[in-house]
MMTF fields as JSON, N, C-alpha, C and O atoms, coordinates in Angstrom:
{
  "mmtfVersion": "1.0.0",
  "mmtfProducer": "UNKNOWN",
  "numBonds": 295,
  "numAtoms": 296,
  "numGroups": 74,
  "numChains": 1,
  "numModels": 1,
  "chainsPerModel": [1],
  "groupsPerChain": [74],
  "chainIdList": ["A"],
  "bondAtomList": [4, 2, 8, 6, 12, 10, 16, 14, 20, 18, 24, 22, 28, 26, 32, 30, 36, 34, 40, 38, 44, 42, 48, 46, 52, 50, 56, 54, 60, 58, 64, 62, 68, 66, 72, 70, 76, 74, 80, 78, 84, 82, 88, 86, 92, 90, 96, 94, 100, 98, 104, 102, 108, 106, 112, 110, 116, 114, 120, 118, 124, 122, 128, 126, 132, 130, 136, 134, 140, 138, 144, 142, 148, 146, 152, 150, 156, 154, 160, 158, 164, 162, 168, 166, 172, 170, 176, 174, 180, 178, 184, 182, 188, 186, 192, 190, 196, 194, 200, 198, 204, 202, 208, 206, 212, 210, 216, 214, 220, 218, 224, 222, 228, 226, 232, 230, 236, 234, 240, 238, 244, 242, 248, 246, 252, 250, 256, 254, 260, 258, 264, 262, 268, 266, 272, 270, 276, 274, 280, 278, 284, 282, 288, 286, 292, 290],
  "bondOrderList": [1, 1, 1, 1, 1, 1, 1, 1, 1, 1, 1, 1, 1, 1, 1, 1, 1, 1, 1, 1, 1, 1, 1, 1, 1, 1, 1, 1, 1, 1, 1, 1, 1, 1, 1, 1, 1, 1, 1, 1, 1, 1, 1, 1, 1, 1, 1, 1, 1, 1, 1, 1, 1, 1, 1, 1, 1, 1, 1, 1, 1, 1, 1, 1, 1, 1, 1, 1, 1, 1, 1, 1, 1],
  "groupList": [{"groupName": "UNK", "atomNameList": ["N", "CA", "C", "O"], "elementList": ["N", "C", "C", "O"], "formalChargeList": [0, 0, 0, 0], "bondAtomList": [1, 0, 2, 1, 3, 2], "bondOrderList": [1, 1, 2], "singleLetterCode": "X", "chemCompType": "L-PEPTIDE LINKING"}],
  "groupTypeList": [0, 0, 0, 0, 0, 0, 0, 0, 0, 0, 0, 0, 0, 0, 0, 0, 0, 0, 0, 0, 0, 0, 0, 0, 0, 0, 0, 0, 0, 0, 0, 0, 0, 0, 0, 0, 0, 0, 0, 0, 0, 0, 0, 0, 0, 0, 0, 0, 0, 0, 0, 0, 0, 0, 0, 0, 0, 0, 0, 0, 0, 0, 0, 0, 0, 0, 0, 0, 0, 0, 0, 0, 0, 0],
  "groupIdList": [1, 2, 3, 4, 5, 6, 7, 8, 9, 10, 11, 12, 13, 14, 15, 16, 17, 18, 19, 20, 21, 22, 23, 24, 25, 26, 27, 28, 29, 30, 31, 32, 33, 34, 35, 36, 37, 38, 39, 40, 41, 42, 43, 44, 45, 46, 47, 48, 49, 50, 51, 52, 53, 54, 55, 56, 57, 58, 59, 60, 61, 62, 63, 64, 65, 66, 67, 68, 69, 70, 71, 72, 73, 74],
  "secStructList": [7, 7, 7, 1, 1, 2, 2, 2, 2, 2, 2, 2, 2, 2, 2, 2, 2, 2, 2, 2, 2, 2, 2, 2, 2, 2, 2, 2, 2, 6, 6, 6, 7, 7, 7, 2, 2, 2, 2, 2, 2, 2, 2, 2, 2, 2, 2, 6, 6, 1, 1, 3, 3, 7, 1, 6, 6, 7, 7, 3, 3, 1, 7, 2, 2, 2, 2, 2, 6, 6, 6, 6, 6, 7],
  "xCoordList": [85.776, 84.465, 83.457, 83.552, 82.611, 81.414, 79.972, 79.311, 79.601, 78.159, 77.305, 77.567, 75.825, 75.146, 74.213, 73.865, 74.011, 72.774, 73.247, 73.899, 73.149, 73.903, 73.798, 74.625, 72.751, 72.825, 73.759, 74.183, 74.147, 74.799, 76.47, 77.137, 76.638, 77.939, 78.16, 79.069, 77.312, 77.138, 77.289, 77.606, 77.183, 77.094, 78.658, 79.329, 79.133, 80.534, 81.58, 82.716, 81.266, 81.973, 82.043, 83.145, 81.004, 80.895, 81.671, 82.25, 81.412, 81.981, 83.613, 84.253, 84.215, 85.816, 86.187, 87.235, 85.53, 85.931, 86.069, 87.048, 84.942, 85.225, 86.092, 86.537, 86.185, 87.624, 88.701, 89.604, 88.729, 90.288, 90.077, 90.554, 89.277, 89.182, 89.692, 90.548, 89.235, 89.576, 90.558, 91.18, 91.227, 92.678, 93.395, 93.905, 93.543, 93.939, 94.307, 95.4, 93.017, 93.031, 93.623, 94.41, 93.447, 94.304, 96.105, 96.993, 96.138, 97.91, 98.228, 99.193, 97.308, 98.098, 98.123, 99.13, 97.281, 97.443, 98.074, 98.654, 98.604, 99.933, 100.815, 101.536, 101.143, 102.335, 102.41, 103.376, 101.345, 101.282, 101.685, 102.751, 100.837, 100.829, 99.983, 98.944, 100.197, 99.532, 97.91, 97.865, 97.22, 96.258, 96.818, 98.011, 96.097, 96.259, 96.788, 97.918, 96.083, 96.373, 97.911, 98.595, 98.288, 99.755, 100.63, 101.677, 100.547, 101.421, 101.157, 102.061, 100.027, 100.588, 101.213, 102.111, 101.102, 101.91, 103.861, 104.778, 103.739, 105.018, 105.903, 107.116, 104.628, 105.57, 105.45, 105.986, 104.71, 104.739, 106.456, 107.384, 106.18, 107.412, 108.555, 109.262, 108.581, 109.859, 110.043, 110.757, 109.235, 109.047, 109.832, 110.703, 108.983, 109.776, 111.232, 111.845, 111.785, 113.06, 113.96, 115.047, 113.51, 113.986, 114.795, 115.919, 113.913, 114.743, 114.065, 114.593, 112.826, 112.159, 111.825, 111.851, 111.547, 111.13, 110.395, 110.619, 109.055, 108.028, 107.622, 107.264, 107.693, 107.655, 106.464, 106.612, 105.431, 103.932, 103.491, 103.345, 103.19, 102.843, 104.076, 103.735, 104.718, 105.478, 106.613, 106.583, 107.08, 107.841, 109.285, 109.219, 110.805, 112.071, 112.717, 112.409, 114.011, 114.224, 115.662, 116.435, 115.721, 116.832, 118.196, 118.958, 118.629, 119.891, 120.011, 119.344, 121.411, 121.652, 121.939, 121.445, 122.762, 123.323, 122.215, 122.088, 121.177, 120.295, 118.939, 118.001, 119.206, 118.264, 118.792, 118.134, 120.333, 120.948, 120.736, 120.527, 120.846, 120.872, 119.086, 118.762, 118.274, 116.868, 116.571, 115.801, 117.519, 117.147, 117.754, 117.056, 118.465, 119.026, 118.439, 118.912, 117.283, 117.19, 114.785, 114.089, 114.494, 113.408, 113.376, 112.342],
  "yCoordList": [-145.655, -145.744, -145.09, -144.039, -145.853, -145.436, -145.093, -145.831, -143.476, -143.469, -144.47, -145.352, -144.06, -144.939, -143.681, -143.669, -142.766, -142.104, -140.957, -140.28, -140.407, -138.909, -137.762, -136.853, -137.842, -136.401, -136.627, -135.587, -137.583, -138.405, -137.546, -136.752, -138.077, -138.451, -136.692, -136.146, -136.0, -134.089, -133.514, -132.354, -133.872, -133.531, -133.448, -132.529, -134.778, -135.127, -134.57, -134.395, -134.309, -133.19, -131.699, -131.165, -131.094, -129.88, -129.552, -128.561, -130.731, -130.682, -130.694, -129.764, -131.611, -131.666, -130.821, -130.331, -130.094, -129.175, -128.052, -127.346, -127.667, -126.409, -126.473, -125.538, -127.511, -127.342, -127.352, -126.905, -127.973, -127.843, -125.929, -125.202, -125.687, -124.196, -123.203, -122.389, -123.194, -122.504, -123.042, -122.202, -124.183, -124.509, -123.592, -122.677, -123.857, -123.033, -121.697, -121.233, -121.046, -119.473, -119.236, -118.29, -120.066, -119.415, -119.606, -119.005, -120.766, -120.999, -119.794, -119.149, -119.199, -117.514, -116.763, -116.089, -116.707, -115.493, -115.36, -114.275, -116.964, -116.874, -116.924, -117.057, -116.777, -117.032, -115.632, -115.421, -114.802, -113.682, -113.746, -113.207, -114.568, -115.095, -114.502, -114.225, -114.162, -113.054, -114.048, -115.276, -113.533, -114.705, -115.733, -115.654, -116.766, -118.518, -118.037, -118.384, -117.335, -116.912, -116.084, -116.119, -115.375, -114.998, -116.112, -115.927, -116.891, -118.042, -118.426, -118.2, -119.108, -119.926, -119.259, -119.846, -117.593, -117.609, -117.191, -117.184, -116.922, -117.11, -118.443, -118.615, -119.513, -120.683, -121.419, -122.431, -120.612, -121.194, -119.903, -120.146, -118.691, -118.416, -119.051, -119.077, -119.909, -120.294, -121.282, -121.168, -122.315, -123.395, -123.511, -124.261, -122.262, -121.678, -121.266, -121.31, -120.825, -120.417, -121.43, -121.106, -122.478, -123.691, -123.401, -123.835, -122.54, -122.048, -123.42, -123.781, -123.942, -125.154, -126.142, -125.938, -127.066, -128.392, -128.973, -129.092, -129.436, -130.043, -131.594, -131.989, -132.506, -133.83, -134.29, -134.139, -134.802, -135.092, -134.443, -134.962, -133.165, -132.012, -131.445, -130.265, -131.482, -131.302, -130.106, -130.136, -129.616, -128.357, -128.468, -128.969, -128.257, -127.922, -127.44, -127.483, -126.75, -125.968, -126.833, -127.538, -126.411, -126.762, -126.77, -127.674, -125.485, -125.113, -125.125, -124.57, -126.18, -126.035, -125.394, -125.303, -124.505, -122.908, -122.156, -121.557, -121.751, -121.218, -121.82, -121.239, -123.192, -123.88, -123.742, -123.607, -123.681, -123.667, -122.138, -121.92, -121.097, -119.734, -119.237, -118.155, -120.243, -119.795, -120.314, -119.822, -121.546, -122.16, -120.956, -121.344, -119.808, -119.448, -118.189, -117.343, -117.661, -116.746, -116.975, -116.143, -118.511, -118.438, -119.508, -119.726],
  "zCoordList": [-9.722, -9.133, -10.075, -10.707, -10.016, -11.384, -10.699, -9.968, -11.235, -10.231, -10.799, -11.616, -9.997, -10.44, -11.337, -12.518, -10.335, -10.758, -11.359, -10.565, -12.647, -12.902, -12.263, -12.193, -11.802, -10.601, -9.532, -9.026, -9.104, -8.44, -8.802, -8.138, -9.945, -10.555, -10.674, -10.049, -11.455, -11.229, -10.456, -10.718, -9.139, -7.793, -7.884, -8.352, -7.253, -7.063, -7.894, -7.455, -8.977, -10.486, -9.971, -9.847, -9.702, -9.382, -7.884, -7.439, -7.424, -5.819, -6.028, -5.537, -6.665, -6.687, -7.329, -6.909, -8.813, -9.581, -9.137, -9.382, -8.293, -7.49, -6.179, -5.514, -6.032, -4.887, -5.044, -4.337, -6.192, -7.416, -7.107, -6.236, -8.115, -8.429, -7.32, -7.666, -5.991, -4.834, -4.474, -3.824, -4.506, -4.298, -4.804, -4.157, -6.655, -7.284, -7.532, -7.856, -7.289, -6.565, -5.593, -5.622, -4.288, -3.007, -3.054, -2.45, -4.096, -4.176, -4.88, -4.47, -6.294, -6.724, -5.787, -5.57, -5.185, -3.944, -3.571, -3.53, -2.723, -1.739, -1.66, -0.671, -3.309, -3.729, -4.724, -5.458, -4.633, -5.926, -6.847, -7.144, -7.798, -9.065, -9.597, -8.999, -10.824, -12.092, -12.484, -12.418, -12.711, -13.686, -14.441, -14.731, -14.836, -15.432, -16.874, -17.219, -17.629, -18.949, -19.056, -20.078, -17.859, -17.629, -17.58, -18.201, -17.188, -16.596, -17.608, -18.412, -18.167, -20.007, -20.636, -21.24, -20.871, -21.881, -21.792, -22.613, -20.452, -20.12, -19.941, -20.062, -19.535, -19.743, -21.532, -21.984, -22.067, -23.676, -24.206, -24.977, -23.391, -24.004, -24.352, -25.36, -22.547, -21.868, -22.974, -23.97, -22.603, -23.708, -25.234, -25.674, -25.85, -27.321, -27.459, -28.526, -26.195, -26.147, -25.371, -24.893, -25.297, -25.08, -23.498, -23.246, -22.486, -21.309, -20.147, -19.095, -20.741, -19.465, -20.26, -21.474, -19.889, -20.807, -19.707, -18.502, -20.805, -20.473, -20.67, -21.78, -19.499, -19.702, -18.489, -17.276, -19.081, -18.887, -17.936, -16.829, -18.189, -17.011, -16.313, -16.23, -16.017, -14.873, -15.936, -17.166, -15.526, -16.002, -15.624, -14.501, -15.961, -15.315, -16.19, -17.381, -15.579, -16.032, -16.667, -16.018, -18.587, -19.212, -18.875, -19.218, -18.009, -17.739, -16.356, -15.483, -16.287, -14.503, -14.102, -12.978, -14.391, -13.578, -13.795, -12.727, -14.638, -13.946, -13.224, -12.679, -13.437, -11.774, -10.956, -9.924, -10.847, -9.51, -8.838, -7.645, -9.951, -9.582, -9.14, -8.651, -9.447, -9.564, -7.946, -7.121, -7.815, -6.407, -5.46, -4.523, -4.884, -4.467, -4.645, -3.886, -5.64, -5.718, -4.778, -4.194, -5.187, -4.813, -3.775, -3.144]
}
């Protein structure tokens, strides 16, 4: 869907972006999650140490005994 008018189209940007944003925020909370910049670089650790693998966004974990042990532990 294509605006017509750019204030239009700005509106609707600012409107979904910031509801992304407060989504975002209330899922760390409720789940007590560190800041965004924590979480990248722990999942760039993971990444480097070949413990999760990353296929088009989505994250899992390399090793089945410890997905299986991670399922059981969260």
């Amino acid at each position: 869907m294509r605006c017509v008018k750019s204030a239009t189209c700005f509106a609707q940007y600012v409107l979904r972006n910031s509801f992304c944003a407060i989504r975002f925020f209330l899922y760390l909370k409720r789940h007590n999650l560190p800041s965004t910049s924590t979480i990248r670089t722990a999942l760039k650790a993971l990444l480097d140490k070949e413990m999760i693998l990353e296929n088009r966004g989505a994250y899992s974990v390399y090793n089945r005994f410890m997905s299986m042990w991670l399922a059981t532990r969260f």
